[in-house]
C-alpha positions as CSV (number, residue, x, y, z in Angstrom):
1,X,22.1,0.5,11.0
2,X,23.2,0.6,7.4
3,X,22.4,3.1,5.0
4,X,19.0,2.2,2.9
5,X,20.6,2.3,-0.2
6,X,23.7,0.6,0.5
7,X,21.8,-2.0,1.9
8,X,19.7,-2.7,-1.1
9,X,23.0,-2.8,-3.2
10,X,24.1,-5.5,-1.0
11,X,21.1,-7.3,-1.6
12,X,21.2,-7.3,-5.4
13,X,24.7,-7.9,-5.1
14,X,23.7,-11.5,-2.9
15,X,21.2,-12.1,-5.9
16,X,18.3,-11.3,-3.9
17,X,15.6,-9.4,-6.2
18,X,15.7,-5.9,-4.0
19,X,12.4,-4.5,-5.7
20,X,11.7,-1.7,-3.6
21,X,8.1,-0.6,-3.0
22,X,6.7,1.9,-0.8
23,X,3.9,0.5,1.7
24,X,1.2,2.9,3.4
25,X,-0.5,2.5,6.9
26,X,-3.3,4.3,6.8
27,X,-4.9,5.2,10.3
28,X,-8.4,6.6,11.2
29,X,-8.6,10.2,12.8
30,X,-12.5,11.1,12.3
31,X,-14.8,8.3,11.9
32,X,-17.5,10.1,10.5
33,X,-15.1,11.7,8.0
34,X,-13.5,8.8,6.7
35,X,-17.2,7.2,6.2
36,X,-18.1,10.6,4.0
37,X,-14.4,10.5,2.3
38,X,-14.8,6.7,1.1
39,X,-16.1,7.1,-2.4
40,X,-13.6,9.3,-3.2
41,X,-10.8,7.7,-1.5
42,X,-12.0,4.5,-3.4
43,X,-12.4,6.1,-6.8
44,X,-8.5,7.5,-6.1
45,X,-7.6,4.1,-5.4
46,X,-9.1,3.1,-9.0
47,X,-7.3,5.7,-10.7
48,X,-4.0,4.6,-9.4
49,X,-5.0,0.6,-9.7
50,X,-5.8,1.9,-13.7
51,X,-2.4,3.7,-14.1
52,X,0.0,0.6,-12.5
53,X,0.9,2.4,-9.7
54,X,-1.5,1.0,-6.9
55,X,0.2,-2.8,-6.3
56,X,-2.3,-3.7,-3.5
57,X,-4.4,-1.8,-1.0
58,X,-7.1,-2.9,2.0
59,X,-8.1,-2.9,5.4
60,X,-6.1,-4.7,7.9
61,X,-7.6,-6.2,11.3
62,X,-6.3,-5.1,14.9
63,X,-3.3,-7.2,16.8
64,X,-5.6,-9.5,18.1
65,X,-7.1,-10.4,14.1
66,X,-10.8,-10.1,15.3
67,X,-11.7,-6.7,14.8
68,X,-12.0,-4.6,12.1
69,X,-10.3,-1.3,13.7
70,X,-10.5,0.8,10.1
71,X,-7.2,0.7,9.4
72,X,-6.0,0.0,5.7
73,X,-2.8,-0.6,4.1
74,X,-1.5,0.3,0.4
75,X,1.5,-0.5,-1.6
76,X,2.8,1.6,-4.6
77,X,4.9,1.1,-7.1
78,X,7.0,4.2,-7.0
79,X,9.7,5.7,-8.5
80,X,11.2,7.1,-5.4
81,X,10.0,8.3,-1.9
82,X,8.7,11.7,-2.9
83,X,6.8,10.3,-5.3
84,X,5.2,7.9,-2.9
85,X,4.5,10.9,-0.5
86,X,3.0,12.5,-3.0
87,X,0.5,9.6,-4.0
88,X,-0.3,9.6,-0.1
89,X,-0.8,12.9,0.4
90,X,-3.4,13.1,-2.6
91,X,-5.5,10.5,-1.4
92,X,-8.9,12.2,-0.6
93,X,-8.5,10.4,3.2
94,X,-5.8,11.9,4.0
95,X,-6.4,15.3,2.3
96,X,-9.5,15.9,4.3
97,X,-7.6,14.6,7.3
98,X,-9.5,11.6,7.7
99,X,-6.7,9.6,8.1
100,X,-3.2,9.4,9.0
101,X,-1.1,7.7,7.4
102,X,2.7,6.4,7.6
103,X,5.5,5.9,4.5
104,X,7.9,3.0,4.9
105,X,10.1,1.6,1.9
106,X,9.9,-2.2,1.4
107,X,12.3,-4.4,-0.2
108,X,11.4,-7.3,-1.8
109,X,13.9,-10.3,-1.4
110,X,12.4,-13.6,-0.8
111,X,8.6,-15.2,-1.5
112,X,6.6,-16.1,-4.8
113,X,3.7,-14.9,-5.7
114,X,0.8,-17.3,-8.2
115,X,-2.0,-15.2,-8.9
116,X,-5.4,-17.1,-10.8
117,X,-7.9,-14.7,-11.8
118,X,-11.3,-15.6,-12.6
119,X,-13.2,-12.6,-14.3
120,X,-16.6,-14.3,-14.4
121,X,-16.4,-15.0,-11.2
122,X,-15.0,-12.0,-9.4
123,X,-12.2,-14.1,-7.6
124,X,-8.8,-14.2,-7.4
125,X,-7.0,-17.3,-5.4
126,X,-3.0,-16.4,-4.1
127,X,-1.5,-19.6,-3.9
């Protein structure tokens, strides 16, 4: 396996973008907790959505994409890994132990991304 950042040289160096961002999988430990921790989990979300650092954060399903199992998912924009750590760490969920949660880098290479936002309407459409 290749070194991280060697790797992510390599990729710049092929012409691939290489934007590295640092995605969270957030896992359930106390039900009950993470139901009482929610308003201030999503009001820590909001704060880090206000200052550009939250990219995109939600619940994803189980394997089998019919349940809702409470896990969740966020990506930061992040200077480095301790950085990252630190915006996980201070997320009410996972202070009060709510949740677990795992810190993976993730480089961006390939894909596009159209975005339409319609305010009035409380929509946005990916394409």
């Amino acid at each position: 396996m290749p070194d991280w950042d060697k790797y992510k040289a390599e990729a710049k160096a092929r012409g691939a973008l290489a934007l590295e961002l640092y995605v969270i999988k957030s896992t359930p430990r106390d039900m009950s907790l993470v139901k009482e921790t929610l308003p201030d989990h999503l009001a820590y979300q909001k704060k880090l959505e206000a200052e550009g650092v939250l990219f995109l954060a939600g619940p994803v399903s189980d394997k089998t994409g019919i349940a809702m199992d409470a896990e969740g998912m966020m990506i930061y924009r992040a200077p480095d890994f301790e950085t990252a750590h630190e915006l996980a760490i201070n997320d009410p969920m996972h202070l009060s132990g709510a949740r677990d949660y795992e810190i993976r880098k993730w480089l961006i290479n390939e894909g596009s991304v159209s975005l339409s936002v319609s305010l009035s309407g409380q929509a946005a459409h990916f394409k």
